[in-house]
N, C-alpha and C positions, 0 to 999 in steps of 0.2 A: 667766784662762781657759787652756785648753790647747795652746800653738803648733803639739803636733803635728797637731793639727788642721788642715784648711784653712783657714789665715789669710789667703786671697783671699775667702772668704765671707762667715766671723764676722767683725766687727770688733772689732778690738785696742784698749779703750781703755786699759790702762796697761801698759807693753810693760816698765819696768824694774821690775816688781814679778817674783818670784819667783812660775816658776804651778805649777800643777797638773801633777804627774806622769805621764805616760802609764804604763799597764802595760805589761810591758816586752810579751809578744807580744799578739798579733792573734787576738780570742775570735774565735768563727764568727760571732756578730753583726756586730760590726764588720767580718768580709772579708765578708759576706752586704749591709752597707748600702754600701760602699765598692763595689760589684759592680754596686747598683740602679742608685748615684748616676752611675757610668762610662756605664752603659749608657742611660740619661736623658738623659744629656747628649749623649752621640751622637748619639741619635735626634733632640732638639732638633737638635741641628746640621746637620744634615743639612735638615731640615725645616726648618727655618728658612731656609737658604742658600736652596735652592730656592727657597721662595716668595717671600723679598725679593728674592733676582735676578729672578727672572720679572717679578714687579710694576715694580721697575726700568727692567728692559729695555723691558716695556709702555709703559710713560711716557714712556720717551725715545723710542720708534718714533713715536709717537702725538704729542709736542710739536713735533720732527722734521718730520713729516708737515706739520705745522698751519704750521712758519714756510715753510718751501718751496713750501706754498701759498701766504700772506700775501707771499710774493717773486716769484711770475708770476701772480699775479692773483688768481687761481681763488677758488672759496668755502671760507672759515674754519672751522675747529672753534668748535663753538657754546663764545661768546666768556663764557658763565654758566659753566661748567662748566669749562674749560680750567687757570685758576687752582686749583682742587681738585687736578687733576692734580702740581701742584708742592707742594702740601703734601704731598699722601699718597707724592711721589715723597722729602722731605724725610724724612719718615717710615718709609719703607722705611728709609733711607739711615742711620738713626739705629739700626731695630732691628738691621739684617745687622751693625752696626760690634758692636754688642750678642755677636750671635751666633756672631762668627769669635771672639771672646775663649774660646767653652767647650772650644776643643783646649788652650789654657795651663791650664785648671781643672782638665783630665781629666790633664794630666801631672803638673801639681802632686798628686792624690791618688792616683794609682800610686805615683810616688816618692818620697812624703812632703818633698818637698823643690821649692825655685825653681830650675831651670835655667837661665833667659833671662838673666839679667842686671843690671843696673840699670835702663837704658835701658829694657829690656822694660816691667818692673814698673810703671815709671811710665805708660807708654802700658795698660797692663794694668788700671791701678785707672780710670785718665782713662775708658779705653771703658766700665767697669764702670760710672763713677757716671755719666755723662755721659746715661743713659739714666734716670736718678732724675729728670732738670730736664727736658732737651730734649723728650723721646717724652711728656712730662708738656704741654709747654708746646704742641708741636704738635697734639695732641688738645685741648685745650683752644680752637685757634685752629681746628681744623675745626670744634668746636661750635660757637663764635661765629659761622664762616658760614654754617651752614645755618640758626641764627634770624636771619642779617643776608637771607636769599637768602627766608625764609619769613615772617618780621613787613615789613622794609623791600626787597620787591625793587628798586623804581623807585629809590630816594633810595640805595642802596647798590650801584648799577652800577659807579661811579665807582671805589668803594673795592673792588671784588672783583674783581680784576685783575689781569692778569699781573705786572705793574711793583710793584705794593702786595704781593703774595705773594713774591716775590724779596725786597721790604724784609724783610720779616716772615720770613724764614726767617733771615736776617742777623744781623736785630735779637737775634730768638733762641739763633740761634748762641753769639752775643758774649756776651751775656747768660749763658747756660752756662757758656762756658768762664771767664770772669771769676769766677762764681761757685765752681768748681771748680779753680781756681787754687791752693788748699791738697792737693790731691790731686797735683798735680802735682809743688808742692817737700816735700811731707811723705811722701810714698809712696816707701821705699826698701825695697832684701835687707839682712836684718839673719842674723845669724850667731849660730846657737843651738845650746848643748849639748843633745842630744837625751837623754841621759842624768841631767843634771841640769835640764834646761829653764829654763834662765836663759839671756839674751842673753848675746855675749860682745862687750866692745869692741874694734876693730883697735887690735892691739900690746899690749894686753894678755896677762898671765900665764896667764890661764885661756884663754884665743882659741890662745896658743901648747900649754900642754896637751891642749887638748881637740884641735889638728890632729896632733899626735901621738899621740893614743888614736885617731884615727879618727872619732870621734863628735861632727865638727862638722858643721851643717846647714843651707840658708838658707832661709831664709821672704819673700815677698814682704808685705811690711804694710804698709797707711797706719793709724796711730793717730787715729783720728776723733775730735778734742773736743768736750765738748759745741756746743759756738756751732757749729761746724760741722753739727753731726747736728739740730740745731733749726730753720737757719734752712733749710737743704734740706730739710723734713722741711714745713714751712711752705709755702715755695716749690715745692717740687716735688711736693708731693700732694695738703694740705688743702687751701690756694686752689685748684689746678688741679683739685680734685673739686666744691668749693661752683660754681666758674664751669661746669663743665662739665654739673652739677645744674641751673642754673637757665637756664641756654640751653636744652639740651634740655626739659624741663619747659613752657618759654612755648612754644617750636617745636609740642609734643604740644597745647598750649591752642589756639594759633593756628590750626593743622590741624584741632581741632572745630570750633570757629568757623568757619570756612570752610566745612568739610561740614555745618553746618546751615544755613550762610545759602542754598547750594546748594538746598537741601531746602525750605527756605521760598520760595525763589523759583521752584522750578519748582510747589509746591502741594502743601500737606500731604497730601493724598491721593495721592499720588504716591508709589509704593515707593521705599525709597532707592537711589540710581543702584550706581555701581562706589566711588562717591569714597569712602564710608562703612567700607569691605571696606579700602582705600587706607590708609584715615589708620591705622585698625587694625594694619595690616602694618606702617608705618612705626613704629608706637606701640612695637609688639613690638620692633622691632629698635633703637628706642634707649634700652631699656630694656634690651636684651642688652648695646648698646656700656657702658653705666653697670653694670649688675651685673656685667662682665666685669674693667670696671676695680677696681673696687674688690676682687674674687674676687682679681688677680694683684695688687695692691700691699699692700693691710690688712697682712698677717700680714708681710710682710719690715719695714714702717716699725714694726709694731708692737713686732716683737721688737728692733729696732736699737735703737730708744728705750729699751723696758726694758734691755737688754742697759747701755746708754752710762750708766744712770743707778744701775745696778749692782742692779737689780729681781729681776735672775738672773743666773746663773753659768753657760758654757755650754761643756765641755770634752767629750773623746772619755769620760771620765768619768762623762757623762750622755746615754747616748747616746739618750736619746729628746729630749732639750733640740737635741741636735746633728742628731738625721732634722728636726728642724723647723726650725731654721734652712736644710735643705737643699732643705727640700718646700718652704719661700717663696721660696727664691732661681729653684728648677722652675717656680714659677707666673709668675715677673716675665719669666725666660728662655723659658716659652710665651706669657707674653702677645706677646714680638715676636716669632713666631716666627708666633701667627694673626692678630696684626694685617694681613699683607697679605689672608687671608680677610674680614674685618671692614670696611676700606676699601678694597681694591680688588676682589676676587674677586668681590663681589654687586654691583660697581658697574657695573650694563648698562649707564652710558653708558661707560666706561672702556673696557669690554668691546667694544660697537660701534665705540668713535674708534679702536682697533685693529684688529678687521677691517679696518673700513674702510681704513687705511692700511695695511695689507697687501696687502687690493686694491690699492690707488693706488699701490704700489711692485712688486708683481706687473706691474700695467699699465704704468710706467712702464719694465720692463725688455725688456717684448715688445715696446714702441715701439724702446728704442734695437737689440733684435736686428732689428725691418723695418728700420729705416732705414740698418745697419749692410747688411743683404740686398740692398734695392735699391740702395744706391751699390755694391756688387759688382754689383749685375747691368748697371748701366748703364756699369762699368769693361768689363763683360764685353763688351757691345753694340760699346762703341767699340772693343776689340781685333779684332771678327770684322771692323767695315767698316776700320778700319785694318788688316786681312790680307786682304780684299779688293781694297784701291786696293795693298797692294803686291805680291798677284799679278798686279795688272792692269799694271802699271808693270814688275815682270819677266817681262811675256811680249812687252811692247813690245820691253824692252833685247834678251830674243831672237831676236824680230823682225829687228830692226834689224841685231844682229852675224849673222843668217844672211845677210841683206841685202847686208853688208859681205864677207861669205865667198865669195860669190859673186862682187860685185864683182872680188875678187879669182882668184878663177877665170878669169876672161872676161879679166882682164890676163894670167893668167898664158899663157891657150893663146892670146895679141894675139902674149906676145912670144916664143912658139914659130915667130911666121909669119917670111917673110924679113926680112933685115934693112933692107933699105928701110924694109919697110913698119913696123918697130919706129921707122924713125928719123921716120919720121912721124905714128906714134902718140905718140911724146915730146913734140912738139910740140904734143898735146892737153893736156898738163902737170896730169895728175890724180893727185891727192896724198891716200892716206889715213894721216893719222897711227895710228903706233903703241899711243896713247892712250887710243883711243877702245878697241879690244878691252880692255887691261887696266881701264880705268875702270869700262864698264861689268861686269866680274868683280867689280871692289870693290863696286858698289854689288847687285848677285846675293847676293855674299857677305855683305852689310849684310841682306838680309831676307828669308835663309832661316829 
């Protein structure tokens, strides 16, 4: 196949065989498909971030909400439904990691070349495949619970729960990454003459020529083996479609069943209620989540296979072989991008345990601004009656020092009179200390 292709896309299965030549320029085809594909992926990007941020942020207000209640008492988020919450929150978390990866895609086909690094690349394919297993395995485990919540509700409280959903996002995890493990140490930038399109080894004669012509180039590639492309291809689609086929499918059985036992027991003569209209709508829409899956994955597992088994050849050479490697890579990159429409946007209870804790965080900031109010006003209260008691306290002390000023008047016109009678005024021996006038100034001074 062709390297100068984007080798983040196609997979590379034999990278030291001599490939297929590019022409040297760029027909208007090829800058007209290389144009769509930019502008594709933006739009995914952009749409995608949004709606798995959002759905995110929903989930954590909303989970947030429920433990802060479970911590002062109050009543709980209905404890059937909460755990969903952490799947589909596991599942955002899977698609957006998906989603940040198509700004490295969009630079790698402007520049024809890897910019990031080593390090990059490897986190590059990991996010890349890492949505082949996980967003495979998560949907599979939301199907599981809505026939464990619609065949077994009673006998499966236990197991649909907060604690059991945390295991199961773990388990999952590990499970992935273990399996993806080869993505990891096998995904490196390899260095390619663009001119002859052969790898070049480091330290090599041709690696040193070709950086002295200028026409050395790097490509971000993991060489996918077969055993690799088989057992993910296994694991991450067929089983995750047969399980996710036959949960759904009994849920849709059980749900008739239901609406005719209904029907029977209120009397055949009876129209049928709402539940009938119900199971319909529900019928429809998990007939959408299943025809949806299959719509964004078929055509990427199916070309990867043929591609790995050398069924086709897929280079800038062929460029209708290459728009369709690119159109399945767009449908796997839309499916996470409407998956948060899918499981969470239609999902009215999701919808309401937000609200609602927007209220209850609305409400809980108008409580701390009153009570932040009334301790100011009750600071306020106590400054007017403490500048009350201390105008009352200095109009005493003025009281008192005019009291005292007087006082001294009356000695003073005593000791205008003769001196006898000063020498027997002495004899009264009244004494005001100096003290008293400046003290009470200090304490005037204290609570102006």
């Amino acid at each position: 196949m062709d390297i100068a292709s984007s080798t983040a896309i196609i997979p590379v299965a034999r990278i030291n065989e001599t490939l297929v030549t590019e022409p040297a320029g760029d027909d208007a085809s090829r800058v007209t498909l290389k144009l769509a594909l930019v502008i594709s992926y933006l739009v995914l990007f952009i749409v995608g971030t949004v709606g798995n941020g959002t759905v995110i942020l929903m989930i954590i207000n909303v989970l947030s909400s429920m433990s802060k209640n479970a911590s002062t008492g109050k009543r709980k988020v209905n404890s059937n439904t909460s755990h969903v919450f952490i799947y589909v929150l596991g599942l955002s978390i899977v698609d957006l990691l998906v989603i940040l990866h198509l700004p490295f895609l969009v630079a790698d086909l402007l520049k024809g070349q890897w910019l990031f690094g080593m390090a990059m690349c490897k986190v590059y394919w990991f996010g890349e495949s890492v949505n082949k297993l996980l967003s495979s395995f998560l949907m599979t485990v939301l199907s599981w619970d809505r026939y464990m919540a619609v065949c077994s509700p009673v006998k499966s409280m236990k197991i649909r729960s907060n604690a059991t959903a945390m295991k199961v996002l773990i388990a999952c995890t590990s499970l992935a990454t273990i399996l993806l493990l080869p993505v990891l140490i096998e995904a490196r930038v390899f260095k390619i003459d663009k001119l002859l399109m052969i790898p070049l080894e480091d330290g090599s004669v041709e690696l040193e020529k070709s950086d002295r012509a200028g026409t050395t180039m790097r490509k971000c590639m993991f060489d996918a083996g077969a055993t690799f492309t088989l057992y993910t291809f296994v694991i991450g689609f067929a089983l995750p479609a047969v399980l996710i086929i036959i949960f759904y499918v009994k849920v849709i059985f059980a749900l008739q069943k239901s609406s005719r036992n209904v029907r029977v027991t209120r009397g055949t003569t009876m129209k049928p209620d709402g539940s009938s209209s119900r199971v319909k709508k529900v019928t429809k829409r998990i007939v959408a989540v299943i025809l949806f899956y299959f719509l964004c994955w078929t055509p990427q597992w199916t070309l990867n296979i043929m591609t790995q088994f050398n069924l086709i050849r897929v280079s800038w050479m062929t460029p209708a072989l290459s728009a369709m490697f690119f159109v399945a890579h767009l449908l796997v990159c839309f499916n996470s991008a409407a998956n948060p429409i899918l499981y969470a946007y239609i999902n009215r209870e999701l919808r309401n345990q937000h609200v609602m804790a927007m209220h209850r965080k609305r409400h809980s900031v108008i409580q701390d601004q009153t009570k932040i109010a009334q301790k100011i006003s009750r600071q306020s209260r106590h400054s007017d009656v403490s500048a009350t008691i201390l105008g009352k306290f200095n109009e005493q002390h003025s009281n008192d020092r005019k009291l005292i000023h007087r006082i001294g008047d009356i000695l003073a016109s005593i000791l205008r009179l003769k001196k006898s009678d000063q020498t027997r005024l002495a004899s009264i021996n009244i004494d005001v200390p100096s003290s008293v006038s400046d003290e009470s100034r200090e304490n005037e001074d204290d609570y102006l």
